[in-house]
C-alpha positions as CSV (number, residue, x, y, z in Angstrom):
1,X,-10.4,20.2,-11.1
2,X,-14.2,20.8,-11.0
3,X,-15.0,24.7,-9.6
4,X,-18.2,27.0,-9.9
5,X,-17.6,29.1,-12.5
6,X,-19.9,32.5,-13.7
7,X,-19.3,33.5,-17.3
8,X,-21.8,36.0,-17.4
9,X,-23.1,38.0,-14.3
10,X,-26.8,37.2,-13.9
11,X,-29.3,35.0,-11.5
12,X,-28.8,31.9,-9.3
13,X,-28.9,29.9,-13.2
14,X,-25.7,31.5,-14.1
15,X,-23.7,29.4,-11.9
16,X,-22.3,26.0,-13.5
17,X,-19.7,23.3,-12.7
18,X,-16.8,23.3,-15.0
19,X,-13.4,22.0,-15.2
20,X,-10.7,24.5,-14.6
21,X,-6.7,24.4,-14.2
22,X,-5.7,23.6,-10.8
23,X,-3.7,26.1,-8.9
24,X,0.2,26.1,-8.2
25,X,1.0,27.3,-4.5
26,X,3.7,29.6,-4.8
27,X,5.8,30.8,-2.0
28,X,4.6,31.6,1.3
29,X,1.3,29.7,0.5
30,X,-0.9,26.1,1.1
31,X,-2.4,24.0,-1.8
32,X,-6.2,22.6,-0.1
33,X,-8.1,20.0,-1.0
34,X,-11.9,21.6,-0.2
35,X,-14.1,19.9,1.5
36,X,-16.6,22.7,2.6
37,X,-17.4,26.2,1.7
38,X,-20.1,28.8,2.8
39,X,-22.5,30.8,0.9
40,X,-21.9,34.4,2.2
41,X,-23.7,37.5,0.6
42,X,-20.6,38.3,-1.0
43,X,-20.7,35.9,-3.6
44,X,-24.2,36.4,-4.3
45,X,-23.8,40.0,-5.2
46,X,-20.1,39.0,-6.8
47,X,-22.6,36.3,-9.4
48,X,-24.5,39.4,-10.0
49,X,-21.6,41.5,-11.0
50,X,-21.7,43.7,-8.5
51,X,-18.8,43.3,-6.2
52,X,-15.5,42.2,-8.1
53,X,-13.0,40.0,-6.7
54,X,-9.8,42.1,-5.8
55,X,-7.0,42.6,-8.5
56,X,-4.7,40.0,-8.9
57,X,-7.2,37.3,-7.0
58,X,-9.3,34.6,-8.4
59,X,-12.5,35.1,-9.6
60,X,-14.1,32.4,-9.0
61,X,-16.4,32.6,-6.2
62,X,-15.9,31.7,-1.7
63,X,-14.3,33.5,0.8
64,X,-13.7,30.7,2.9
65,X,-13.1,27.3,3.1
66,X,-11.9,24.2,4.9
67,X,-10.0,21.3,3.8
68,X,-6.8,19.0,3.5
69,X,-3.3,20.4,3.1
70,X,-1.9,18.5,-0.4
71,X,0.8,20.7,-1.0
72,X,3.1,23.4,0.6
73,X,4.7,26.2,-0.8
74,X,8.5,27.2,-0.4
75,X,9.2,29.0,3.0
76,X,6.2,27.6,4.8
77,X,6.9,26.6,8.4
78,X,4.2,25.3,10.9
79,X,2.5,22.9,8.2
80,X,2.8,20.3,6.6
81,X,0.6,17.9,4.3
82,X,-2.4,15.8,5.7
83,X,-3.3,18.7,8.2
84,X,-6.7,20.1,8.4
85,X,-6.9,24.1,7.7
86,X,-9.8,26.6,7.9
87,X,-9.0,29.6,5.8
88,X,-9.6,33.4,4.5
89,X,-10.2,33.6,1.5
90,X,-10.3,36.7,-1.3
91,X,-11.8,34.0,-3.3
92,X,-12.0,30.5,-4.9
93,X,-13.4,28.3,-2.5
94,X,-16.2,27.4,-5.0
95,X,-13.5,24.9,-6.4
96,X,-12.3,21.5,-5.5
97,X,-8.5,22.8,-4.9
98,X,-7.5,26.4,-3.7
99,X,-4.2,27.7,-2.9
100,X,-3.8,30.0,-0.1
101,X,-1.6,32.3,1.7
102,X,-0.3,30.3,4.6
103,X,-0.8,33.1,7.1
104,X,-4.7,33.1,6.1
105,X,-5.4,30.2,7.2
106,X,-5.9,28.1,10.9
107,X,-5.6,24.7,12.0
108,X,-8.8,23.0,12.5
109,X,-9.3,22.3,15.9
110,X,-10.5,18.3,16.4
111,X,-14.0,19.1,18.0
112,X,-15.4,21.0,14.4
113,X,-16.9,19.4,11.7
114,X,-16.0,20.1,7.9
115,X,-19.2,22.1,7.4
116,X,-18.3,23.9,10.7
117,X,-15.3,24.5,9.5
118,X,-15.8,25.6,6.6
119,X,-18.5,28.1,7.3
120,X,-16.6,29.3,10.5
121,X,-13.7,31.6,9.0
122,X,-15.4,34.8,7.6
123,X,-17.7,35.2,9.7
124,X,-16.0,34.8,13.2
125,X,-13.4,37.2,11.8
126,X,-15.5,39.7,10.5
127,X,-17.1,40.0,14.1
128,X,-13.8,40.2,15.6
129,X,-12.2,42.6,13.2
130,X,-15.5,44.8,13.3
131,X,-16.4,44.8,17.1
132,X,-13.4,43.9,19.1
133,X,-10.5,45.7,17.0
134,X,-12.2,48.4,15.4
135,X,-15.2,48.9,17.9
136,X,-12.7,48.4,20.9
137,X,-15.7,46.0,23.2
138,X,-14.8,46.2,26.6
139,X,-16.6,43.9,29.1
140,X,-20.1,44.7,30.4
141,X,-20.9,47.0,27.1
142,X,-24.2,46.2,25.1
143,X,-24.4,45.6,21.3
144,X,-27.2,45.4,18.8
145,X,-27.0,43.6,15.8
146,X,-28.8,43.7,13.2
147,X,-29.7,40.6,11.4
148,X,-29.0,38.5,14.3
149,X,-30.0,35.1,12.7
150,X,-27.5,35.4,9.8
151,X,-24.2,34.3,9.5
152,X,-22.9,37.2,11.0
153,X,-25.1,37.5,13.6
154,X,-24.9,34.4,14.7
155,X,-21.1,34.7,15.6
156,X,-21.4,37.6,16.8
157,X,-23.8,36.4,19.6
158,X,-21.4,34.0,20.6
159,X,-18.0,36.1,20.4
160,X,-20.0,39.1,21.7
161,X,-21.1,37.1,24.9
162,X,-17.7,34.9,25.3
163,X,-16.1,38.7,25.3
164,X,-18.3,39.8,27.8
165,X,-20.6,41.8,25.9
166,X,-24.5,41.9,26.2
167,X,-26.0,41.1,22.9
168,X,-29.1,42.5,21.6
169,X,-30.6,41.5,18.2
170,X,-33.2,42.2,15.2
171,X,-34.2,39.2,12.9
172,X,-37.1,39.5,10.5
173,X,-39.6,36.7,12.2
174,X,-40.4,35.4,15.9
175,X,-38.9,32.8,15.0
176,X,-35.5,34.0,14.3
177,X,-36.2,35.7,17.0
178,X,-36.3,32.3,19.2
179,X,-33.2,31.4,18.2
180,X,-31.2,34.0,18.7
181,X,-32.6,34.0,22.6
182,X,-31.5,30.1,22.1
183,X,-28.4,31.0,21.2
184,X,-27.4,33.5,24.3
185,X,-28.9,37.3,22.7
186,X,-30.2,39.4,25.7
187,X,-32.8,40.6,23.9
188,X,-34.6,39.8,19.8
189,X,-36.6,42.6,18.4
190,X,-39.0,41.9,15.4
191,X,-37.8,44.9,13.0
192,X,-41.1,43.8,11.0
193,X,-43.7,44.2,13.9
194,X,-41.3,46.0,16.5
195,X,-39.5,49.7,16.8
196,X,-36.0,48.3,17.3
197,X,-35.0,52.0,19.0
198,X,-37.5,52.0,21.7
199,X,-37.5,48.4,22.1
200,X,-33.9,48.8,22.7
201,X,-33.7,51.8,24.7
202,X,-36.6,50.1,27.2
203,X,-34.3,47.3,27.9
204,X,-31.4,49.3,28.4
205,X,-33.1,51.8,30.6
206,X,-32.8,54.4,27.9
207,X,-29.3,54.4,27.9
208,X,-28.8,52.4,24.0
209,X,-26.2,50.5,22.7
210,X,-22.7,51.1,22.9
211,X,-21.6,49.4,20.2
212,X,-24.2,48.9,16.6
213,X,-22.6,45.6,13.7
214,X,-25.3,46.9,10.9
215,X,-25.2,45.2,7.4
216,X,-28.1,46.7,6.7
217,X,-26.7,50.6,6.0
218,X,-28.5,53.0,4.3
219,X,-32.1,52.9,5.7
220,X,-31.0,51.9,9.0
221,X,-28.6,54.7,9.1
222,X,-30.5,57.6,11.0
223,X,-32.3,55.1,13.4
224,X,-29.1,53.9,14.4
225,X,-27.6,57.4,15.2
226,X,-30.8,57.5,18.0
227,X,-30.2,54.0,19.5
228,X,-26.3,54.5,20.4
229,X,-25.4,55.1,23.9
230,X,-23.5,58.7,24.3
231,X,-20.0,58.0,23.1
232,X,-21.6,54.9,21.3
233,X,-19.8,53.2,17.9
234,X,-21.8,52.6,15.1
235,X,-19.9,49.5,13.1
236,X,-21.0,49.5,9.0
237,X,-20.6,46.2,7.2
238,X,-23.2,46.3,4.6
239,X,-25.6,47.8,2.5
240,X,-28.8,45.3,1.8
241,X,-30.6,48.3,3.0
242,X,-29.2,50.7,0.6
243,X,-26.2,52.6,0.3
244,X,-27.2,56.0,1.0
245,X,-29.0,57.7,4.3
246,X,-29.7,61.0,6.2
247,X,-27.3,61.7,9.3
248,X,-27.9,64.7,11.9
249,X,-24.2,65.3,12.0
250,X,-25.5,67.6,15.0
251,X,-26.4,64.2,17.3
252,X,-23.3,62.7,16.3
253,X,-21.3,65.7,17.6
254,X,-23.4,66.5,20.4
255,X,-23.4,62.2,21.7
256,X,-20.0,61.9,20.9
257,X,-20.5,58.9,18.2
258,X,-17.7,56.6,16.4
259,X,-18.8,55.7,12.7
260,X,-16.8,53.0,11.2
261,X,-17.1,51.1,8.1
262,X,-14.9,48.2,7.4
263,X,-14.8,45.3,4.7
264,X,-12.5,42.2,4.8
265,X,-12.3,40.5,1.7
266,X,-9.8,43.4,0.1
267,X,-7.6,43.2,3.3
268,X,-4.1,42.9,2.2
269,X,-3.3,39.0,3.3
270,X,-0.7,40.7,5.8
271,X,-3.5,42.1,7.3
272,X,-5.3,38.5,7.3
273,X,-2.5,37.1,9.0
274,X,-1.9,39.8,12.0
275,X,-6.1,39.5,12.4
276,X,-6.1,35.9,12.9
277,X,-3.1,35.8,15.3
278,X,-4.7,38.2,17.4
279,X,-8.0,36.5,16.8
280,X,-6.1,33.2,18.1
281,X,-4.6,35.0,20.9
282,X,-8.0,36.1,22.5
283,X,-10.0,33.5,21.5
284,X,-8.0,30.5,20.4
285,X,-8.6,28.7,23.6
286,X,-12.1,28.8,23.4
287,X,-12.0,28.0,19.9
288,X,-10.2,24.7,20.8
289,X,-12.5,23.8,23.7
290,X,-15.4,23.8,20.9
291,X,-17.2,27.1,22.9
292,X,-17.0,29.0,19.2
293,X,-19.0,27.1,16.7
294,X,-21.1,28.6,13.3
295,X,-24.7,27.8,13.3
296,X,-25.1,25.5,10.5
297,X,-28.4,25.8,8.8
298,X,-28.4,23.3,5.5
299,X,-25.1,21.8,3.6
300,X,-25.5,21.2,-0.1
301,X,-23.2,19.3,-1.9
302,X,-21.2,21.5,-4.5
303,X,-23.9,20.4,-7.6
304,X,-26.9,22.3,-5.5
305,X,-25.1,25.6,-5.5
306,X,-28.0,27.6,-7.6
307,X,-30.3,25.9,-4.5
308,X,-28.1,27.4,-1.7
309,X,-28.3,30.6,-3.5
310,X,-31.6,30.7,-3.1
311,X,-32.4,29.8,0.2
312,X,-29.7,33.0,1.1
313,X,-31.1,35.3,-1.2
314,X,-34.2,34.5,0.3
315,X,-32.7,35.0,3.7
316,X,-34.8,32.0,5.0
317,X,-31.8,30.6,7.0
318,X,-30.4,30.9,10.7
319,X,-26.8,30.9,10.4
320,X,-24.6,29.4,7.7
321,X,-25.5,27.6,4.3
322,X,-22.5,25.0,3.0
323,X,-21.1,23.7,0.5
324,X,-19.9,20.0,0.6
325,X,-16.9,18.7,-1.6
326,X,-16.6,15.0,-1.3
């Protein structure tokens, strides 16, 4: 089968098409015929060398994908080959086949697209795992997220809002900006021409956010500690801003904060499989009724991959950029 392979950690060049064994689903586990991946940050710093795929997992790059069920592993109830399945990944969704573990991955509902599809896992499921489970949203609470117009950001404007939630953003241009107000955000702050904290506080009437989904880390990390609520939880999923900040542990103690940082690609895929079956309890309805969608902002086919590298390491995107497999 044909997969994107890295042989050397580098730039967007290092990334070629090769053939490659296909994978043998083993117990417990679905074979997939891709048919669209997403470009997540992940993978970009994974082609640089710089965030390994977990032990034991494959190295080739996607942490999500969506696609045809060609074969099913022993002990697999609930599928069968010829469905259509959306699934986590800890990699390989660069590839033309992937095998994964059965509770990983979700039917794919009639009213989403391949590209939706595919773009749709990680990210909704980050945003769930980050700001429901971990950050505990309860209805009527405000969140600000940082890159609004990504991936991320995207979702979480929609799951925020279909939880309840009052979303409030930063995006790097007006329009990103725009969009995010398009898309249902209470509020868009230019973090190049605006003071996210006090633009913020004034439309909260000084109270802050309750709940903060940063990628952004490091530089962001004391400016965040002033633009939580009292009792406010400040989610970390990222460090594009740097992995190291100052803290006044003093305001923490004294405002009662919650500072969390999660990842989900090294989940254990028990893990994987309790999230999404909660996930689906919650939300599966909506997802179904098409109210959960990904923003879609180019699809590639698999041979353009250095180009979708680009465009994300450029951040010049709103929402997802996807990989098509025909």
């Amino acid at each position: 089968m044909r997969a994107v392979i890295v042989e050397t950690p580098g730039e967007g060049s290092v990334l070629r098409l090769a053939e490659v064994p296909e994978p043998t689903p083993g117990p417990g586990q679905l074979l997939l015929s891709v048919r669209a991946t997403a470009v997540n940050r992940a993978d970009l710093l994974q082609r640089r060398g710089l965030y390994p795929p977990p032990p034991g997992t494959s190295e080739i790059l996607g942490l999500e994908c969506a696609g045809e069920v060609v074969a099913v592993g022993d002990g697999v109830a609930g599928w069968a080959v010829g469905d259509r399945a959306m699934a986590l990944l800890a990699g390989g969704g660069y590839a033309e086949k992937v095998v994964v573990d059965a509770g990983c991955a979700m039917k794919v509902p009639a009213c989403l697209s391949w590209a939706e599809a595919g773009a749709f896992p990680e990210v909704f499921l980050t945003v769930y795992l980050t700001v429901f489970v971990l950050g505990g949203l309860r209805a009527g609470e405000t969140v600000l997220v940082h890159g609004g117009a990504s991936g991320v950001g995207t979702a979480a404007i929609t799951l925020v809002t279909r939880g309840g939630g009052a979303v409030f953003v930063t995006a790097g241009s007006d329009e990103k900006c725009r969009r995010c107000l398009a898309l249902g955000a209470r509020g868009a702050f230019n973090y190049r021409t605006t003071d996210f904290v006090a633009a913020l506080r004034a439309a909260t009437q000084e109270r802050g956010a309750d709940l903060i989904l940063d990628a952004i880390g490091g530089s962001y990390l004391a400016r965040n500690v002033e633009a939580l609520a009292v009792g406010g939880r400040l989610l970390l999923i990222g460090t594009m801003g740097g992995r190291r900040g100052e803290l006044d542990v003093a305001t923490v103690l004294r405002r009662r904060l919650t500072i969390v940082g999660s990842t989900l690609r090294a989940r254990p895929p028990a893990e994987k499989a309790a999230l999404i079956q909660q996930f689906l309890q919650e939300f599966g309805a909506d997802l179904e009724a098409g109210l959960l969608r990904p923003v879609i902002h180019a699809v590639f086919p698999l041979e353009a991959v250095e180009e979708a590298h680009r465009l994300v390491a450029a951040s010049a995107h709103v929402g997802k950029v996807v990989l098509r497999l025909e």
